[in-house]
Every structure is written in structure tokens, then in C-alpha cells.
C-alpha positions as CSV (number, residue, x, y, z in Angstrom):
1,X,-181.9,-189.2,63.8
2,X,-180.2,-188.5,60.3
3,X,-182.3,-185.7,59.5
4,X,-181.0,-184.4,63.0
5,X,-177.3,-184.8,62.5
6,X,-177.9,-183.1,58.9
7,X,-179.3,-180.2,60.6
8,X,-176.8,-179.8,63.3
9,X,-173.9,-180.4,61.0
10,X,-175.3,-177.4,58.5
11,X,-175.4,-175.5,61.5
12,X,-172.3,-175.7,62.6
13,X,-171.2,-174.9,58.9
14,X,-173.0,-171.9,59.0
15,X,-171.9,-170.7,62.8
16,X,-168.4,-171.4,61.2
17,X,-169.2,-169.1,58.1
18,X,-171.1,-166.3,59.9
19,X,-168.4,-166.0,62.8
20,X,-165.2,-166.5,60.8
21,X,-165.9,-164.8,57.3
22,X,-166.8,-161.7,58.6
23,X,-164.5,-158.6,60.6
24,X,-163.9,-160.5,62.8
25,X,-162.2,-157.7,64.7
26,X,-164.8,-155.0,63.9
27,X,-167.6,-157.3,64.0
28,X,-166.3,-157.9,68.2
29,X,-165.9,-154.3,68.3
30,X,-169.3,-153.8,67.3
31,X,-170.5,-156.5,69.8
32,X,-168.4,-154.7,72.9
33,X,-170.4,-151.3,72.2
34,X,-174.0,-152.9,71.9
35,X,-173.9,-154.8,75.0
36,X,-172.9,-152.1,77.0
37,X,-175.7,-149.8,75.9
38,X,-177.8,-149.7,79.1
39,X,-181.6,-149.4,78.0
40,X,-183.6,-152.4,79.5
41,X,-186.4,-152.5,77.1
42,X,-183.1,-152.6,74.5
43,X,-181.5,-155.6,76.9
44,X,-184.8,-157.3,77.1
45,X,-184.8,-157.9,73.2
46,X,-181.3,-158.2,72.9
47,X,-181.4,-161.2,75.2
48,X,-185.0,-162.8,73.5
49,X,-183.0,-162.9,70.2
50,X,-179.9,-164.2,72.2
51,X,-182.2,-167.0,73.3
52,X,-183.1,-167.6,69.7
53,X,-179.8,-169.0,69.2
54,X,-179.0,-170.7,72.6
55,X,-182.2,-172.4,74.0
56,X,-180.0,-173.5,76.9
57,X,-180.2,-170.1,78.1
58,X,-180.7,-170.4,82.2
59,X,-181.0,-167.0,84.5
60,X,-182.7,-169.2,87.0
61,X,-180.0,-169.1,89.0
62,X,-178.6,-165.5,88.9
63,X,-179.6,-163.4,91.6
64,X,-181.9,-161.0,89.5
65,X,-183.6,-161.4,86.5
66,X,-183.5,-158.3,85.1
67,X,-180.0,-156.5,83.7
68,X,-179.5,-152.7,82.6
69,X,-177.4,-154.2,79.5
70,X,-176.8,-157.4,77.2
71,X,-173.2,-157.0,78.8
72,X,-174.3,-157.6,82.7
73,X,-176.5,-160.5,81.4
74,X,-173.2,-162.1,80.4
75,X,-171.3,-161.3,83.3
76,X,-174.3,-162.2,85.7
77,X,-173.1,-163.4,88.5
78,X,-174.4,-166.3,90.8
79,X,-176.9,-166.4,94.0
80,X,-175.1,-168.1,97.2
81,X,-175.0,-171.9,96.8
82,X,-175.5,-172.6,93.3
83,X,-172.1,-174.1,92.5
84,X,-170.4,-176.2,95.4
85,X,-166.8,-176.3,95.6
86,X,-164.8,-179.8,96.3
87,X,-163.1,-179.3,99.3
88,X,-160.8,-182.1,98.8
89,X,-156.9,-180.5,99.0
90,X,-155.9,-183.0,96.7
91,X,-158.5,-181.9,93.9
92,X,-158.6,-179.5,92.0
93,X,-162.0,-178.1,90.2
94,X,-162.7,-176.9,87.4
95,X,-163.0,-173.1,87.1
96,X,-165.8,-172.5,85.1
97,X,-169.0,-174.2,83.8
98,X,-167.9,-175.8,81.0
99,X,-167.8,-178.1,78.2
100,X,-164.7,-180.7,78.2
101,X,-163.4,-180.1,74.4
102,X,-159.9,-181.9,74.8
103,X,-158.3,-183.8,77.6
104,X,-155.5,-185.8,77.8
105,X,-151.2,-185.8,78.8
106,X,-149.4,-183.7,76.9
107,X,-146.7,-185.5,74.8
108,X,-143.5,-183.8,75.5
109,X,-145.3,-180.3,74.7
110,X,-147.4,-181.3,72.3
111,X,-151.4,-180.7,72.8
112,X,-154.6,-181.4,71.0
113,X,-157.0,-178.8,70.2
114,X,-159.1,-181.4,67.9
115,X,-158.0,-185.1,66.7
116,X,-155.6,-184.6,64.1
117,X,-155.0,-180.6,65.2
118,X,-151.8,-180.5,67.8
119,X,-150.5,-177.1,68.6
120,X,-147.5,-176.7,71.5
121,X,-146.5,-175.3,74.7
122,X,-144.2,-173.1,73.1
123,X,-146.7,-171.2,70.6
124,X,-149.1,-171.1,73.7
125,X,-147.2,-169.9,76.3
126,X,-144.5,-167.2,75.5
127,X,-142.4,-168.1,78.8
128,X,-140.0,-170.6,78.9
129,X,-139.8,-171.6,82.5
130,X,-143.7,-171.5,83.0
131,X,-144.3,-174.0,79.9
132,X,-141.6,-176.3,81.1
133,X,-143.2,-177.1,84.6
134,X,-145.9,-178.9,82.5
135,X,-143.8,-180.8,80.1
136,X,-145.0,-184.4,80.2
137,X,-148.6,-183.0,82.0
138,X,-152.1,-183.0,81.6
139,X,-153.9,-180.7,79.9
140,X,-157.7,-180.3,79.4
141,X,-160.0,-177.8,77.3
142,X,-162.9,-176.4,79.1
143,X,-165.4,-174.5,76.5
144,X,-167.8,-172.0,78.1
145,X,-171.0,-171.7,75.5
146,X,-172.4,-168.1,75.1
147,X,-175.5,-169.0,77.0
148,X,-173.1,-170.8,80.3
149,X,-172.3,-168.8,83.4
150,X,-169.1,-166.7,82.1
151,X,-167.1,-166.0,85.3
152,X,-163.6,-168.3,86.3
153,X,-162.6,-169.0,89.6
154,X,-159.4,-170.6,90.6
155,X,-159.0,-174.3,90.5
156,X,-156.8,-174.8,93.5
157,X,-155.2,-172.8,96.6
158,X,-152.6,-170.6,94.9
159,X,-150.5,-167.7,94.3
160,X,-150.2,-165.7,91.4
161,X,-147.7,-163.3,90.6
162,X,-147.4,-162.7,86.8
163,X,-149.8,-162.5,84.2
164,X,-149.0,-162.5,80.8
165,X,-151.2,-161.3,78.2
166,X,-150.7,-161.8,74.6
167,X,-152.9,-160.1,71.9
168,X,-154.1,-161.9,68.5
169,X,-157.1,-162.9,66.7
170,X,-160.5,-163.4,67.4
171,X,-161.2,-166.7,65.9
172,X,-164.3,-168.3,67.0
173,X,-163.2,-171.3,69.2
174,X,-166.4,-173.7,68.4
175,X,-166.0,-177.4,67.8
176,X,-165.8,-177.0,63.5
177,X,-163.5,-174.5,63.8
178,X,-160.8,-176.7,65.9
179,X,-161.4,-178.7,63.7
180,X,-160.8,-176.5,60.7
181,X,-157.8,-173.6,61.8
182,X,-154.8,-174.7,62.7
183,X,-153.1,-173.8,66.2
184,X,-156.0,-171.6,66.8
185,X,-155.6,-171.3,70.0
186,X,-152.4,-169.5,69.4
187,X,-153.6,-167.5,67.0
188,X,-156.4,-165.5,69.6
189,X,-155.8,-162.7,72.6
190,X,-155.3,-164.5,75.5
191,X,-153.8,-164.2,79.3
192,X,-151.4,-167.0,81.2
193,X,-151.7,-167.4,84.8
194,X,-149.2,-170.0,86.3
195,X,-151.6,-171.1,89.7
196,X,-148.4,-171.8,92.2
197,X,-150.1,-174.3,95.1
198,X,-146.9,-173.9,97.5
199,X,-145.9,-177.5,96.2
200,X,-143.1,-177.7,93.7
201,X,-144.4,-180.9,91.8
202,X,-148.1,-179.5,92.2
203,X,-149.4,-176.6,89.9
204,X,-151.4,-175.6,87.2
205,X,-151.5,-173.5,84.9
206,X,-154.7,-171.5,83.4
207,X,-155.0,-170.1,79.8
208,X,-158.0,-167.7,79.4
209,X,-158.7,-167.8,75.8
210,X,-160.8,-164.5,74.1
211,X,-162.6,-165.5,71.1
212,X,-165.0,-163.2,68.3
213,X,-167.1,-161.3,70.4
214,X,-165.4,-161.7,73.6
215,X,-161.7,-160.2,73.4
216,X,-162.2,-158.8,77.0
217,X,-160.8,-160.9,79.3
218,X,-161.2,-159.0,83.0
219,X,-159.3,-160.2,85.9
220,X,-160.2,-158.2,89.5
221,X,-156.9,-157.8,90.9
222,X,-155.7,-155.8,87.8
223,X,-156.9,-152.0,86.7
224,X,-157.1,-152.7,82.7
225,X,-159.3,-154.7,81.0
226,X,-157.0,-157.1,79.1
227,X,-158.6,-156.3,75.5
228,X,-157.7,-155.0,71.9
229,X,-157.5,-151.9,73.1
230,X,-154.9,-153.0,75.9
231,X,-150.9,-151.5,75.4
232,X,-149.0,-153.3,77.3
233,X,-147.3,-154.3,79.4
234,X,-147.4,-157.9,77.8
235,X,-146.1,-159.5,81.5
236,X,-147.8,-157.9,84.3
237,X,-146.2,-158.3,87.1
238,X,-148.5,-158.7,90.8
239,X,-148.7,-160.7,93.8
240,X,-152.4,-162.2,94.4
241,X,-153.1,-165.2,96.5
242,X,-156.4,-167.1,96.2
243,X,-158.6,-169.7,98.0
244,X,-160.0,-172.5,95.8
245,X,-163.2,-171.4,94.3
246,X,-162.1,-167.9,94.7
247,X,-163.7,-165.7,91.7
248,X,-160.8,-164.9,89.4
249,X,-162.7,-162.6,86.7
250,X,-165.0,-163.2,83.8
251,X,-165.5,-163.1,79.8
252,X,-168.1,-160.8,78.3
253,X,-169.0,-163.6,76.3
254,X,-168.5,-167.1,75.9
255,X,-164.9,-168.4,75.2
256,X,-162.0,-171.0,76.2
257,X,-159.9,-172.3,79.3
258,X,-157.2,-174.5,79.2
259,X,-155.9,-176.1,82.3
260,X,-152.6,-177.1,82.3
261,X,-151.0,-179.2,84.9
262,X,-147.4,-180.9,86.5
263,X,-147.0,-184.9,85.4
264,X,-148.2,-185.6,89.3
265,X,-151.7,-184.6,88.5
266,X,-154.6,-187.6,87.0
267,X,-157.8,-187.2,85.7
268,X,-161.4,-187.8,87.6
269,X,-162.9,-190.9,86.5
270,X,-165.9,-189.1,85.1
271,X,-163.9,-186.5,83.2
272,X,-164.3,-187.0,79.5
273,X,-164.2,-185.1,76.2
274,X,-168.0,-183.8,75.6
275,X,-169.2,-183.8,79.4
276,X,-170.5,-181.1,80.7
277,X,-168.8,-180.0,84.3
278,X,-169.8,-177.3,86.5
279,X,-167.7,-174.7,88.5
280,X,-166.6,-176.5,91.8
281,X,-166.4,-180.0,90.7
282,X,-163.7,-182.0,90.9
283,X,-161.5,-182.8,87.6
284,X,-157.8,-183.5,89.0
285,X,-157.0,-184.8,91.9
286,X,-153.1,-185.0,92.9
287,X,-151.3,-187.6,95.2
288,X,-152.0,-187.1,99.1
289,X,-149.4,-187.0,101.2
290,X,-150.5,-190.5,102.8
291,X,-150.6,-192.1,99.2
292,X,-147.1,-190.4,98.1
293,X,-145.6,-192.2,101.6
294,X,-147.7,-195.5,100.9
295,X,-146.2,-195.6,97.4
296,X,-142.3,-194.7,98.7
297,X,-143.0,-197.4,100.9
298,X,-143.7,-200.9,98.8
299,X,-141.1,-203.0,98.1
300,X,-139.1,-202.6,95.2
301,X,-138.3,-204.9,92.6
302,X,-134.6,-206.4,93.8
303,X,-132.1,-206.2,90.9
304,X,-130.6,-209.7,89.1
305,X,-127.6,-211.2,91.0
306,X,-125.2,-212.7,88.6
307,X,-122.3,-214.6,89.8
């Protein structure tokens, strides 16, 4: 078991050196023309050496097997019932296949990215009124691994009608270096979607995060690619409404998504930093209407009568 946690450990140390000594910039540039190359004897030993490095690496349940280019491996979508979506109205799920990195309430605006590693609303989010909503909140992490399923879907019934896309760096976002860069997820190209549920105390808010050999974050309702090659407008303004376990867009790699969400909000019992939690289940669930009426009505503590 030692010799095992030595191992992983020197690992991670050289993940963290090979992704985040390097270009980072031209080294994700480099990555965004090779997977696109559409050669399938080329994609076939693109993805063998892939699975060198991520034995986890299921296409079991895609709907093909075989993929023109490394880059519609990654975006692979999935065949008809493989994920089921809670249909609770009072939950909401998580968007993606994911690993829980974080989870907690947010202390005033403060976060966690790592123990020890806060970062806050206001370096995250760039607008005021958005960020204030989840003053107070919950927040949790979701990590999607290279080898996971890479698309997002939306967590709850909602409207969206501004995204706002703010272009950085392309830290990796692995577990040593959270651990290790400070505020990093402020410091990479991301996009903010506030996910309005028609309910003023009830909404989330969803943070796609681009990492080093991602930086394309690609949302359907919009014509550009949100990339480094993107020119604005930061806040794009649209009008998009979506059904819970609607397909929002997708990564061309693996990457980040943090969920934010209003003070009402409490975590699933099973929902804990480290677990792994598939598209569809259930992670926050939110008062129901009978509850929120069962809770107005118990009786209140009566105040002190002095004479």
C-alpha cells in the first residue's frame, strides 16, 4: 500500500510538471490542431496512447466505436439511456460525469478550491448582481477526467439569458495543482451561466472552467466557439430556456464545473468530496412547496413576558 501511494504521489508530481511547466498556451494550441486531424488509422493510435495514460477509458457506452478524429472521441456523445435524469422538481443533478473536488456553503463569498486554497465570488464571477444571489450558498466542484464523458447538461429547469465569457490561462485544474496555484480557477478561460428556475430564492449558477488542452468551451445555442481565439463580446447576450438534463455543450477535453447555488438549496446525503457522480443524479435538492408551508406552519417560540 506504501509503495502504492509513493507511486501515485510521484505521479501526480510529474502530471503537475509536464502540464504546468511547459507552453501552456501553445502546448493547448498544439493539442486543438492534432485532435482535429481526421485520419482514423491516426485517431486509432492517438486514442491507444490516450489509454496509456487513463486506463478508465470507457467507449462502451457511446453509440459508435469508431471516430474520424481524437477530437470526436472526446466529444462522443451518448446512446439513449445511459444516464437517467432525476425527475424530482426539487433536485437538481449534476451536469456532467464527474468527480466531486470541493463541496461545501460558501462563507460570505468565500470558496474552496483545495483545504487551505480559498478564492471569491468576486475574482470568479465578473458581475455583481449574479455573484450576490449566491452569497451565503452552496457551492460544489465537479472535475470531469480526460477519459469521462465531456458534455454538460443543465442541472435544473431554467432560462438563460447571458453568458459571460472571460479569457485567461490554461492551468491544469488536477488535484496537486489546487493544491499548489492559488485562485486558479480565476486565473483560466472560462464562461458563467446564471441557470434562472422561475423561482427567486431558487437558482444556480454554472461555471464552465477550460483548462491546458481544453480552452474550447462550446455551448449550442451560440455561433462561436468560446476559445483563445474568441474577441468578444465578453457578455453575450441571448435568451435560451432548457429542460433539466437538456445538453448544454461540451469540452474538447477534460476540465471543471462549479455549481453555484441560492442559501435555500442542501446537499444529497451521498454527495461528498472524492465521489464519483454521474450526469442525471441527484446532488441538490431545494425545499418543496409542501415542506416550505409545513415549516411556515410550526409553532414559534413565544417571546419572554416580563412584568
Amino acid at each position: 500500500m506504501t509503495n502504492l501511494v509513493h507511486t501515485l504521489s510521484r505521479n501526480a508530481q510529474l502530471n503537475f510538471l509536464l502540464t504546468n511547466r511547459i507552453p501552456r498556451r501553445l502546448a493547448t494550441q498544439f493539442m486543438g490542431w492534432l485532435s482535429s486531424i481526421e485520419d482514423p488509422r491516426l485517431t486509432r493510435v492517438l486514442i491507444r496512447i490516450w489509454q496509456m495514460f487513463a486506463d478508465d477509458l470507457d467507449l462502451s457506452e457511446a453509440p459508435q466505436q469508431e471516430y474520424a478524429s481524437l477530437q470526436a472521441c472526446f466529444t462522443r456523445s451518448l446512446r439513449p439511456g445511459a444516464r437517467t435524469v432525476d425527475p424530482r422538481a426539487d433536485m437538481v443533478v449534476s451536469p456532467c460525469d464527474a468527480i466531486v473536488g470541493e463541496c461545501g456553503d460558501i462563507v460570505g463569498t468565500t470558496v474552496f478550491q483545495a483545504k487551505g486554497f480559498p478564492y471569491y465570488l468576486e475574482d470568479l464571477i465578473p458581475d455583481r448582481d449574479i455573484r450576490e444571489r449566491y452569497r451565503n450558498g452552496k457551492y460544489i466542484t465537479l472535475r470531469l477526467k480526460s477519459s469521462m464523458y465531456h458534455r454538460f447538461h443543465a442541472p435544473l429547469d431554467c432560462r438563460v439569458q447571458q453568458v459571460t465569457y472571460i479569457s485567461g490561462d490554461t492551468w491544469n485544474v488536477n488535484p496537486i495543482a489546487l493544491q499548489r496555484i492559488e485562485k486558479l480557477y480565476c486565473k483560466n478561460e472560462r464562461a458563467v451561466m446564471n441557470l434562472d428556475s422561475g423561482h427567486p430564492q431558487h437558482s444556480v449558477c454554472l461555471v464552465a472552467v477550460a483548462a491546458i488542452l481544453v480552452a474550447s468551451i462550446r455551448l449550442h445555442w451560440l455561433e462561436s466557439l468560446l476559445d483563445m481565439h474568441y474577441k468578444g463580446p465578453q457578455r453575450i447576450s441571448c435568451d435560451e430556456t432548457f429542460g433539466k438534463g437538456d445538453e448544454l455543450g461540451y469540452f474538447r477535453h477534460g476540465s471543471t464545473i462549479i455549481l453555484f447555488a441560492t442559501p435555500e438549496y442542501s446537499f444529497c446525503d451521498d454527495i461528498r468530496t472524492g465521489e464519483r457522480v454521474r450526469m442525471g443524479q441527484a446532488i441538490l435538492s431545494a425545499p418543496t412547496a409542501a415542506n416550505a408551508v409545513e415549516d411556515s406552519l410550526e409553532p414559534q417560540p413565544m417571546n419572554e413576558v416580563t412584568t
